[in-house]
VOGU-3710 file (C-alpha; in Angstrom, 3 decimals, decimal comma):
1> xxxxxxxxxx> -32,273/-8,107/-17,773  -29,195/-6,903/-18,338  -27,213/-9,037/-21,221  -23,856/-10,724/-20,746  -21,162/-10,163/-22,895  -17,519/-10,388/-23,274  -15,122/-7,499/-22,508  -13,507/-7,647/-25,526  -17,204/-7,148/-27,680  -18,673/-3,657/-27,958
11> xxxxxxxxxx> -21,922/-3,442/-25,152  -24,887/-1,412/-26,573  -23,908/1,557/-24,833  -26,939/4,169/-24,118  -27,636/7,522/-24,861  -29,466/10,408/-23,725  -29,708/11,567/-27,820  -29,754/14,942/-29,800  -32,644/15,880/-27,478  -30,607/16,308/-24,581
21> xxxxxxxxxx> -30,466/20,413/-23,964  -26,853/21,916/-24,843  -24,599/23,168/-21,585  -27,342/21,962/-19,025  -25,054/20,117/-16,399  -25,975/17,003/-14,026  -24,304/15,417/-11,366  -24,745/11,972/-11,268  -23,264/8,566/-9,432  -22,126/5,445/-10,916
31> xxxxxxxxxx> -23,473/2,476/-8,530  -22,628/-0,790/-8,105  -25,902/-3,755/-8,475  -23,872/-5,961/-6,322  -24,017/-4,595/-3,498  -25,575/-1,108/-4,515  -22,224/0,675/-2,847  -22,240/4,144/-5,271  -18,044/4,050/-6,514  -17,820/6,922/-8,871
41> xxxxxxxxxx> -19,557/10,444/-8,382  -18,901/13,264/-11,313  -20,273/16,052/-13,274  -21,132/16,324/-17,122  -23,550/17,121/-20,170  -25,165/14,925/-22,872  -24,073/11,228/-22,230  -20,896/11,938/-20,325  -22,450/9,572/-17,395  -22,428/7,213/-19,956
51> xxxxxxxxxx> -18,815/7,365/-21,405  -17,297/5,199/-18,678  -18,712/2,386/-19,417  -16,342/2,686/-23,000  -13,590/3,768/-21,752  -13,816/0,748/-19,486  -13,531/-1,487/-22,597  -11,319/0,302/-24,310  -9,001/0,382/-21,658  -9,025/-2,746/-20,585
61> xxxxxxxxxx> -5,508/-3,262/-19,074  -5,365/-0,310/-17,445  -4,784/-0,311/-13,713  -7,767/2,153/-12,881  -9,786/1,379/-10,636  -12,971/2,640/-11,094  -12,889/0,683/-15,073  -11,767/-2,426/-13,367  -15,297/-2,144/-11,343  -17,117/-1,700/-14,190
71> xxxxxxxxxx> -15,371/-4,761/-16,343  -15,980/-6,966/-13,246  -19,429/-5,858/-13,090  -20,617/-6,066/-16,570  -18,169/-9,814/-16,484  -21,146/-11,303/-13,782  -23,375/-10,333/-16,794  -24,641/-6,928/-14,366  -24,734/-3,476/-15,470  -23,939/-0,305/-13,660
81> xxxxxxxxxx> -26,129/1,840/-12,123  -26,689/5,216/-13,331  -28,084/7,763/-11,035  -28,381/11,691/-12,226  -28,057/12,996/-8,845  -29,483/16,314/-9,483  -30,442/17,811/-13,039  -30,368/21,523/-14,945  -27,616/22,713/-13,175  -25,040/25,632/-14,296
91> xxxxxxxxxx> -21,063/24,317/-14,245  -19,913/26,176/-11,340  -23,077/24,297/-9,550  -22,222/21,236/-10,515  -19,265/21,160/-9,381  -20,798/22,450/-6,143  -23,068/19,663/-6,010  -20,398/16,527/-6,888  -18,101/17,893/-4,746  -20,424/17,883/-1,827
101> xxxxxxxxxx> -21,401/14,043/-2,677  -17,753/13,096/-2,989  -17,279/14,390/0,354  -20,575/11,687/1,442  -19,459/8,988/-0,560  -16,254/7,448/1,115  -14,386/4,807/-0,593  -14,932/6,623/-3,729  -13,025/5,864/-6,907  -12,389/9,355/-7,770
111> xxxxxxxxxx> -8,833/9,842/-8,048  -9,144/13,357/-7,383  -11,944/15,843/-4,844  -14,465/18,350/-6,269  -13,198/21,863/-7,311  -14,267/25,272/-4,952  -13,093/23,460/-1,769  -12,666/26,570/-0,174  -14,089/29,576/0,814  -13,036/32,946/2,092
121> xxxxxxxxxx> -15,421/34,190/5,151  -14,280/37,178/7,567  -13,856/36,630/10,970  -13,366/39,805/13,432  -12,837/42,054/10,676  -9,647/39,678/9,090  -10,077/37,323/5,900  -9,686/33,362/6,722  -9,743/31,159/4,240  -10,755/27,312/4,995
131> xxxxxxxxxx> -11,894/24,254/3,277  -15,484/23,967/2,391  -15,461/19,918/3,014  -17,629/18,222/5,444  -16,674/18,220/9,184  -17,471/17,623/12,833  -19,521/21,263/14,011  -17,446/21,449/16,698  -13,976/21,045/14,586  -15,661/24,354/12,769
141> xxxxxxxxxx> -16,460/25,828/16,110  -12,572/25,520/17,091  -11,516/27,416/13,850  -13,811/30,229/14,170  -12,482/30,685/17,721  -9,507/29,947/17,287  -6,544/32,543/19,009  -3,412/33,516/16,809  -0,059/32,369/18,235  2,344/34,891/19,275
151> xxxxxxxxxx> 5,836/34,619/17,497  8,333/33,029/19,429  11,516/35,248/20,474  15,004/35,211/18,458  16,275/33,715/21,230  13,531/30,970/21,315  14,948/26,978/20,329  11,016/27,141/18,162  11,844/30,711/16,470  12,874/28,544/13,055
161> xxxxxxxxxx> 10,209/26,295/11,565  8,651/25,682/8,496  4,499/26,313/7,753  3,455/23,420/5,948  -0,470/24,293/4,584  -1,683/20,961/4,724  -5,443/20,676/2,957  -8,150/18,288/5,203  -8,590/16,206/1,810  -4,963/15,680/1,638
171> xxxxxxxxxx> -4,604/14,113/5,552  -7,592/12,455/4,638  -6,125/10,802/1,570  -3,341/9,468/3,700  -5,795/7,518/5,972  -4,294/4,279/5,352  -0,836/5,477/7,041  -0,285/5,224/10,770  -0,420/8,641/11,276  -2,060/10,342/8,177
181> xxxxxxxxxx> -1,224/13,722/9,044  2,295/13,258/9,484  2,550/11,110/6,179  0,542/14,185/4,319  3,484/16,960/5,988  6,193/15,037/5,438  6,282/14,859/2,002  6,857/15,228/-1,040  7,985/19,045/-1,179  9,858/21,095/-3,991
191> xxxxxxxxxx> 11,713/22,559/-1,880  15,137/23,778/-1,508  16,974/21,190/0,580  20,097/23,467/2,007  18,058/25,998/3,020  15,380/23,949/4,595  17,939/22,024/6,632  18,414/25,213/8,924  14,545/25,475/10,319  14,878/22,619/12,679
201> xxxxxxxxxx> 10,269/22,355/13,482  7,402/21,954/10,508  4,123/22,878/11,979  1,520/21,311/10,199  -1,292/23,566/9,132  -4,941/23,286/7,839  -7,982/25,719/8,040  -4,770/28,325/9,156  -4,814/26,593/12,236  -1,832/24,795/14,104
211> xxxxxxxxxx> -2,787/21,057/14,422  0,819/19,236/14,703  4,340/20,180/15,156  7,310/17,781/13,910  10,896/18,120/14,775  13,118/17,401/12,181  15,753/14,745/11,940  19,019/16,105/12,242  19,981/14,529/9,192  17,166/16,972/7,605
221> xxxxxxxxxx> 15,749/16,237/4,092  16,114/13,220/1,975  15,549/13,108/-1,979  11,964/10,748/-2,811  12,946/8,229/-5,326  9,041/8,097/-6,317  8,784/11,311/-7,304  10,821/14,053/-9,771  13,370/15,645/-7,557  11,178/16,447/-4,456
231> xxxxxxxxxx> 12,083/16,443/-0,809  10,777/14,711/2,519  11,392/14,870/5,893  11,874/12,163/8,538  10,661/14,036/12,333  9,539/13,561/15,594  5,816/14,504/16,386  6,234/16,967/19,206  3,011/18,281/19,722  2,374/17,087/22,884
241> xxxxxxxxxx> 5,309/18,985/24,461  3,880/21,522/26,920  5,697/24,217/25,621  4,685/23,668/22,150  1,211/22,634/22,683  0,960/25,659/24,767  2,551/27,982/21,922  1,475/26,516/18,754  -1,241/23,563/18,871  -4,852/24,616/18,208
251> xxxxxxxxxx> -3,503/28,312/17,700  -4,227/30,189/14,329  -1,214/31,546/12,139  -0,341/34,959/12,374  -2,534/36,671/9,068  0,612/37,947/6,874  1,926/34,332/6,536  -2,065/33,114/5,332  -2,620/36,089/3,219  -5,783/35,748/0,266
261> xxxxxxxxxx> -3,999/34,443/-2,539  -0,662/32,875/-1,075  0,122/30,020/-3,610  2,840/28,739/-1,939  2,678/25,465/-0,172  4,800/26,297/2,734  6,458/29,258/4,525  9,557/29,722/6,642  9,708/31,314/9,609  12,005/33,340/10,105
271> xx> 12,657/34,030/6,016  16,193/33,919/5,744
//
């Protein structure tokens, strides 16, 4: 039986001891005994499953979430669950492994997703790069057969616009907005306001496929208090206009704007 203490006395904290072997990763999930919901998955060696359970206590006034589950659970005189998920794992597996339980695990704590969420595969002899995250089959079916969009003409009122690459985990982050995709786009950007005000569409992008297109407030981009001297956009979600739906949505990005290795965030179309 677990004992009850106070949060502000050291708990006997455990330990897997000098036996455990040196650079053997684990993945492993912290769980909750009150309800058995798992709220923490990560990756480690020797007792780093452990170490959260001090920081917790030493920490106590922080705001983080994940310790202020563990104070109130060890405060109802509980203890948290440790589960090693998988054992004897290399790093670059581990990571592997918790990112593919963060991904099964909603609600998680985690303030931030696995690493290696992407992969490069070829598809008709041309490199596409998309997230390795969990998804509907068909949703991957749509991206493998997915057609590229051809370039609207100078003369077009669509020839300007902004590629925003938008990652799945990202829209997915911003599930508590009304439209989480459109929060995710928006903002916040370091991006060069004046020269941004001129491309009048932002077509949001994930997997190198076309899934929304905003048009952009004429009063164009607006500084975000919250943040160090980025930029958002206020728009109008426009992707159920027939001519853009029938140009852009569900269409893949012409290859030299998703080239291997592309850091930037976003693209503009034309470039000057």
């Amino acid at each position: 039986m677990a004992e009850n203490f106070m949060l502000s006395e050291t708990p006997m904290l455990k330990t897997f001891g000098t036996q455990y072997p040196k650079g053997m990763y684990y993945v492993y999930r912290l769980v909750d005994p009150r309800n058995c919901n798992t709220f923490y998955v990560g990756k480690g060696t020797g007792d780093r499953v452990f170490e959260h359970i001090k920081c917790a206590i030493k920490d106590e006034d922080s705001n983080n979430l994940k310790y202020s589950i563990i104070r109130d659970i060890h405060s109802a005189g509980l203890e948290v669950i440790h589960i090693i998920h998988r054992l004897g794992l290399n790093e670059r597996t581990a990571y592997e492994v918790e990112a593919a339980l963060i991904d099964a695990y909603p609600g998680l704590t985690n303030r931030i997703g696995g690493q290696f969420n992407h992969i490069t595969i070829n598809v008709s002899d041309k490199e596409m790069v998309i997230s390795k995250g969990s998804r509907n089959a068909n949703e991957l079916v749509d991206i493998l057969n997915a057609k590229y969009y051809d370039e609207p003409s100078l003369d077009s009122p669509y020839y300007r616009y902004i590629i925003f690459k938008i990652k799945k985990e990202t829209v997915d982050n911003c599930a508590c907005a009304d439209d989480p995709r459109y929060e995710a786009t928006r903002k916040s950007w370091q991006i060069n306001s004046k020269r941004a005000k001129s491309y009048r569409y932002a077509l949001s992008v994930t997997d190198g496929i076309v899934k929304a297109v905003y048009k952009i407030d004429e009063d164009g981009w607006c500084i975000d208090s919250a943040t160090d001297g980025r930029y958002y956009f206020n728009g109008e979600d426009v992707s159920n206009d027939p001519k853009i739906k029938d140009l852009f949505i569900n269409k893949r990005v012409p290859e030299e704007y998703m080239k291997k290795g592309s850091q930037s965030p976003f693209l503009y179309h034309p470039k000057k």
